[in-house]
C-alpha positions as CSV (number, residue, x, y, z in Angstrom):
1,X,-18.0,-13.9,-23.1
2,X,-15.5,-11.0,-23.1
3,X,-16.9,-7.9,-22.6
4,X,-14.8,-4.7,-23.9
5,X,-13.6,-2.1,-21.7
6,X,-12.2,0.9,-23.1
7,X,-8.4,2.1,-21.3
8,X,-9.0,4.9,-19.1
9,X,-8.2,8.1,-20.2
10,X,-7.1,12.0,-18.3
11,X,-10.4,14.0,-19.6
12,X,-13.2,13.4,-17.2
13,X,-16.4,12.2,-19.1
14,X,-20.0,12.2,-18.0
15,X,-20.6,9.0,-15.3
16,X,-23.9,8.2,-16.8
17,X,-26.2,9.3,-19.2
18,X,-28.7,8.6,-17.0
19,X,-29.7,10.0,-13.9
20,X,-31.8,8.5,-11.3
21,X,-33.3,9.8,-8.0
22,X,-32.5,7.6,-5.0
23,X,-35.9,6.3,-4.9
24,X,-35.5,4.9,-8.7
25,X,-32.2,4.1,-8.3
26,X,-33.3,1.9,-5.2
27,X,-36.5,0.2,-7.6
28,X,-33.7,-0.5,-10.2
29,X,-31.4,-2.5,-8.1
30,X,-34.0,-4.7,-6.6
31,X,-35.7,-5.0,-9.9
32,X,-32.3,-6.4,-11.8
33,X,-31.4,-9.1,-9.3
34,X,-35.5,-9.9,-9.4
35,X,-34.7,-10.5,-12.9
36,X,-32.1,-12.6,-11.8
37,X,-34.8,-14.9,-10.0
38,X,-33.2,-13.2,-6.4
39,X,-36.0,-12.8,-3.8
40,X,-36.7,-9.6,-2.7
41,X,-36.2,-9.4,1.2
42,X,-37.3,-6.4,3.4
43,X,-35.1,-4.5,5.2
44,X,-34.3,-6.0,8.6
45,X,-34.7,-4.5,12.0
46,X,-32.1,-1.8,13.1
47,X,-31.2,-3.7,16.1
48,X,-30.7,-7.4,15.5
49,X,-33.3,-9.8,16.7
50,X,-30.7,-12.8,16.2
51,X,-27.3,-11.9,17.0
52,X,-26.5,-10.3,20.4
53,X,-22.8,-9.3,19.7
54,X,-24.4,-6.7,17.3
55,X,-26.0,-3.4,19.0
56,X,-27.3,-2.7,15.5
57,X,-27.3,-3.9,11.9
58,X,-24.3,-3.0,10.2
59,X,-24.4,-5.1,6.7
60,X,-26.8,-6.5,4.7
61,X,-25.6,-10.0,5.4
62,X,-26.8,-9.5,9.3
63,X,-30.4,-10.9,8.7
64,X,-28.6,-13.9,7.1
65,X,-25.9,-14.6,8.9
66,X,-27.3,-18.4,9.7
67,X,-27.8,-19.0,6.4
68,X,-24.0,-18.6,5.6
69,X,-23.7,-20.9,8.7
70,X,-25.7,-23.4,6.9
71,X,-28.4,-23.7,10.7
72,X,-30.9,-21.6,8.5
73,X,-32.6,-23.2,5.7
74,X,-34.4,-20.7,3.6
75,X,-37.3,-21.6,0.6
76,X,-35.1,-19.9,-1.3
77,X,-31.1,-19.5,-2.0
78,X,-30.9,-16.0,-3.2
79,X,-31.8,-12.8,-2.0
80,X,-31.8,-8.8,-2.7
81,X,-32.1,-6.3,-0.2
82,X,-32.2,-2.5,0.5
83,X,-30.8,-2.8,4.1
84,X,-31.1,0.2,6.6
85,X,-27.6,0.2,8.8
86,X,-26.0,1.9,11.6
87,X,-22.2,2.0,11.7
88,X,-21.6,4.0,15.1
89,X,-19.3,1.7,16.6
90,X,-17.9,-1.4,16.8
91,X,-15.7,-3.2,13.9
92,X,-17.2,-1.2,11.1
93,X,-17.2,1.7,13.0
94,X,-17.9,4.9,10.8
95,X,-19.0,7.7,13.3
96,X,-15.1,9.4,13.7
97,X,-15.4,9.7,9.5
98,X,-18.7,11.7,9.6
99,X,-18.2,15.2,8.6
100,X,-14.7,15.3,7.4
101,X,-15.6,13.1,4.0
102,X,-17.9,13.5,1.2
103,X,-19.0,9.8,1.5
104,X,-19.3,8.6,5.5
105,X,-22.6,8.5,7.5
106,X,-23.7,6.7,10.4
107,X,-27.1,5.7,9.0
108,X,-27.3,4.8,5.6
109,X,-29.0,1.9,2.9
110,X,-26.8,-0.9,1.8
111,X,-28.3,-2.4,-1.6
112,X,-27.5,-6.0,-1.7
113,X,-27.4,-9.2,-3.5
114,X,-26.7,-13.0,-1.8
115,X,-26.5,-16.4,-2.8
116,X,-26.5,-19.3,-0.1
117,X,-24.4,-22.3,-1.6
118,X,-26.0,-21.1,-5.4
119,X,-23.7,-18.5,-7.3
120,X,-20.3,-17.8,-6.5
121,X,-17.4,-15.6,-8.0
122,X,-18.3,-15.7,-11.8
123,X,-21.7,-15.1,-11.2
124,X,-21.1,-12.2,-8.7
125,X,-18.7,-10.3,-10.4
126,X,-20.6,-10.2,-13.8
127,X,-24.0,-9.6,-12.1
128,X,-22.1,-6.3,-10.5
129,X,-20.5,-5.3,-14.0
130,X,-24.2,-5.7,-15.8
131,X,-25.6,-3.5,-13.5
132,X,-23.1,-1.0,-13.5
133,X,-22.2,-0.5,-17.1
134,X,-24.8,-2.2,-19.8
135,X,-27.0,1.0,-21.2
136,X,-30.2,-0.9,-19.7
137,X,-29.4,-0.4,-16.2
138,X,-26.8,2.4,-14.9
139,X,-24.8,2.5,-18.1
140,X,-21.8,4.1,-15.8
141,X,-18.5,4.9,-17.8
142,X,-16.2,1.7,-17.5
143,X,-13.5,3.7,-17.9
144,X,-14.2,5.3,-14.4
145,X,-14.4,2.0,-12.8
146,X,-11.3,0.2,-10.9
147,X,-11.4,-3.1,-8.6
148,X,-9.3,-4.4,-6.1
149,X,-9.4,-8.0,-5.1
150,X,-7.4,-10.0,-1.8
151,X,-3.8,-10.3,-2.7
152,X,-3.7,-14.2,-3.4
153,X,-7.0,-14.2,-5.0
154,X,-5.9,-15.4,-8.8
155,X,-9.7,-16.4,-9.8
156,X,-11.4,-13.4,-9.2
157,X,-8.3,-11.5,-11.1
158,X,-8.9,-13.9,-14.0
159,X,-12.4,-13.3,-13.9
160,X,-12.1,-9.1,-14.2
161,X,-9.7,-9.3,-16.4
162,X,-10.1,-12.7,-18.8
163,X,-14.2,-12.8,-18.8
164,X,-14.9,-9.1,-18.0
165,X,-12.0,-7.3,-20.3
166,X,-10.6,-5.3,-17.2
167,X,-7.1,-4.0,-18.1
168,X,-4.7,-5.5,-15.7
169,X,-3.8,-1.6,-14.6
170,X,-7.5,-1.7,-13.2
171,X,-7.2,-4.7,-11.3
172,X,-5.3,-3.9,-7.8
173,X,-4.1,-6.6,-5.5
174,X,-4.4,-5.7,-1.8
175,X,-2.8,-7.8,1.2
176,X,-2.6,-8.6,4.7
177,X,-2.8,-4.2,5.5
178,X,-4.1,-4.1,9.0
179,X,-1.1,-5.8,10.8
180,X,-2.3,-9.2,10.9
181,X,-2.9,-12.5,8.6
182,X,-6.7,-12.0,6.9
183,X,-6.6,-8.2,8.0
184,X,-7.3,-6.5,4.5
185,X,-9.0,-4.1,2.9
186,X,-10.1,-7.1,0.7
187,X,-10.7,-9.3,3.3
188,X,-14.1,-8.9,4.8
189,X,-15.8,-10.8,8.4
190,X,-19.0,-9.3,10.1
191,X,-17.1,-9.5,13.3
192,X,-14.0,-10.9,15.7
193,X,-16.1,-14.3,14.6
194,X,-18.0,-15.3,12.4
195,X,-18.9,-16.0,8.6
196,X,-16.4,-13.5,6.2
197,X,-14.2,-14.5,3.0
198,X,-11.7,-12.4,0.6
199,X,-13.5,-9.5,-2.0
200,X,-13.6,-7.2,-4.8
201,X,-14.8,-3.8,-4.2
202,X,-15.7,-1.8,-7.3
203,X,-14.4,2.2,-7.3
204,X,-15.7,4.9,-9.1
205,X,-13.5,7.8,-10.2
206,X,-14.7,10.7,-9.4
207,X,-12.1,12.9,-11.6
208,X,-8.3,14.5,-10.9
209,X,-10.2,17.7,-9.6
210,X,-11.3,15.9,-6.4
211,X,-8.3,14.8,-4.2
212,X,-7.4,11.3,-3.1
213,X,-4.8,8.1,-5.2
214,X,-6.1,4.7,-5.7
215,X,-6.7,2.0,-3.1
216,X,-3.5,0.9,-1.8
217,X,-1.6,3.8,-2.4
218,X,-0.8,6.6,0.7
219,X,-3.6,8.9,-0.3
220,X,-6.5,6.4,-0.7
221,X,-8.7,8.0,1.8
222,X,-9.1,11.0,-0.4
223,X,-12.8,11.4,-2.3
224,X,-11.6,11.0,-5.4
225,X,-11.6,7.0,-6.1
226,X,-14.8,5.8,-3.7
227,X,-15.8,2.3,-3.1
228,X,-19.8,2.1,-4.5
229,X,-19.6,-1.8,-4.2
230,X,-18.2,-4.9,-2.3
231,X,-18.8,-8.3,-3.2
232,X,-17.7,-10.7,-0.4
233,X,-17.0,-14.6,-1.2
234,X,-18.4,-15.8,1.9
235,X,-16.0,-19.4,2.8
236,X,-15.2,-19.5,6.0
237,X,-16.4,-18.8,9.5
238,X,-14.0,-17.4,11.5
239,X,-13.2,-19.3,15.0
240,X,-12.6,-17.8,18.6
241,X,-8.9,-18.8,18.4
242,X,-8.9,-17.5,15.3
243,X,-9.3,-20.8,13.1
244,X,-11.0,-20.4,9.8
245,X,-13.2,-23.4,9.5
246,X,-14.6,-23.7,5.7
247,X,-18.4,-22.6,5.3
248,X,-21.2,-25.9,4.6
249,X,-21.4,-23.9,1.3
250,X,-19.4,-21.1,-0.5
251,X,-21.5,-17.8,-0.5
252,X,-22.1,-14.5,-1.6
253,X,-22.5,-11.4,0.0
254,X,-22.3,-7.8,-1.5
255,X,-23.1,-4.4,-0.3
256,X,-23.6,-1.0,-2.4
257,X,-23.6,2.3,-0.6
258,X,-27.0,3.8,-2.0
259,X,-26.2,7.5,-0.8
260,X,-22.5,6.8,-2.9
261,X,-24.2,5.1,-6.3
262,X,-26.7,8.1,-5.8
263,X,-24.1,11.1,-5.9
264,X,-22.8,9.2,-9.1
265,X,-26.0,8.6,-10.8
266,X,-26.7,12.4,-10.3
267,X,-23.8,14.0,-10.9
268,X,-21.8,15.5,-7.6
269,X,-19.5,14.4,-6.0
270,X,-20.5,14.8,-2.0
271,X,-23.3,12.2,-0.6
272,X,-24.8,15.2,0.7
273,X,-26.0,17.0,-2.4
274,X,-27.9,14.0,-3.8
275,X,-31.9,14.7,-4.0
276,X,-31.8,12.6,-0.7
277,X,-30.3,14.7,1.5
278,X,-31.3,18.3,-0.5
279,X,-34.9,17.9,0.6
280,X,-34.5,16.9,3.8
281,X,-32.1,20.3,4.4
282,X,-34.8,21.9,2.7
283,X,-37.5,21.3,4.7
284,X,-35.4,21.2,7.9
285,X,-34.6,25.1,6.6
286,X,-38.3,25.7,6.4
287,X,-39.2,24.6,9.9
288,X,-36.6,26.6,10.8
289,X,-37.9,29.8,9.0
290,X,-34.5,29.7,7.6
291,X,-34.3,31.1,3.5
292,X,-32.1,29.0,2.2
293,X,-32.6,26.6,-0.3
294,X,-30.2,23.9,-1.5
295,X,-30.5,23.3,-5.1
296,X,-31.5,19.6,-6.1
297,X,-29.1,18.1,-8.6
């Protein structure tokens, strides 16, 4: 069923009408893909207990890595998470961005949904839209909202724009950027090896006052356009030599910055003013004996 999506326009309009604290914002996004019959899934460990070519959890997708590999059989075949990650080195390495963007940190929660062999690219794509725009959940402005997708990846174009309504404009294709075949922005792996598969990534528009283009363009690591959500079609598992050797099952596996749907939700544009990070600056002040105090939003 087509879903209609207003063009996008130059005024800047409110992002919600709602606003949510990080803590309810959290509840919400486990609650949905509940809904969804997903299992909720505790946050795993900081350091890996199953994969020793990780120093600490970087994704979501870490705890389940053998279930993409088909070796772990679960009781169930999807899951939601609220995953606690460390990106301080490494592939996904995100230490040399903190402090000069808005959006970076080294620790941080990745909200995520999964399917093991059940849902793929329909089903992933309009579970992220429902929770993003419809008024019962975040009811974010669609006309804020762009996706790009991997180059070559016709069905998940079709999908934005024949099922969802997404203008073409909306829809960019990105390719092989990083100098080598399956380098892309829109192609995501865990590691060197390992399970990983082309993506969407959903961006929120933060307004012409904050600098920065769209993805794909020379100024895309501005704050202006910033990536709240990456859904990864898990179908292959990438080789030592480099082979991609298909998956038992095509998967899913997607990953929402909470500190970035936060800043959104409540209405500034830096990570670091959310209600998060205000009271712990706050009481840091006060053990300090410092008098200063950092509105909430």
């Amino acid at each position: 069923m087509t879903q209609s999506v207003p063009t996008s326009s130059n005024s800047v309009s409110p992002a919600s009408s709602k606003f949510l604290t990080t803590a309810e914002l959290r509840k919400s996004f486990i609650d949905f893909f509940v809904s969804k019959q997903h299992t909720h899934v505790p946050s795993s460990s900081l350091v890996p207990y199953n994969d020793p070519t990780l120093l600490f959890t970087n994704a979501g997708m870490n705890q389940f890595k053998d279930c993409f590999l088909g070796i772990d059989k679960r009781d169930y075949s999807r899951a939601v998470t609220s995953q606690k990650c460390v990106r301080a080195g490494g592939k996904h390495n995100d230490l040399d961005n903190v402090g000069y963007t808005a959006r970076h940190h080294t620790f941080f929660e990745m909200l995520g949904n999964f399917s093991f062999g059940d849902y793929f690219k329909k089903s992933a794509i309009a579970y992220a839209w429902e929770f993003l725009t419809s008024a019962q959940w975040l009811a974010l402005d669609a006309n804020r909202l762009y996706v790009t997708i991997y180059e070559t990846d016709d069905e998940a174009f079709d999908i934005w724009h024949k099922d969802i309504g997404l203008p073409a404009e909306r829809i960019i294709r990105i390719g092989d950027n990083k100098g080598a075949p399956y380098a892309s922005d829109n192609f995501w792996a865990m590691g060197d090896t390992g399970p990983c598969g082309p993506c969407t990534e959903v961006f929120f528009d933060h307004g012409a006052h904050v600098e920065g283009g769209l993805p794909g363009t020379p100024e895309e690591d501005g704050d202006r356009y910033i990536e709240v959500w990456n859904c990864v079609f898990m179908q292959f598992n990438r080789q030592p030599d480099g082979t991609m050797e298909p998956l038992p099952a095509p998967s899913v596996d997607t990953g929402m910055g909470l500190e970035r749907i936060s800043a959104i939700l409540q209405g500034v544009h830096s990570n670091y003013e959310i209600d998060l990070f205000v009271n712990l600056i706050n009481s840091a002040a006060d053990l300090l004996g410092i008098k200063m105090k950092t509105k909430l939003p």
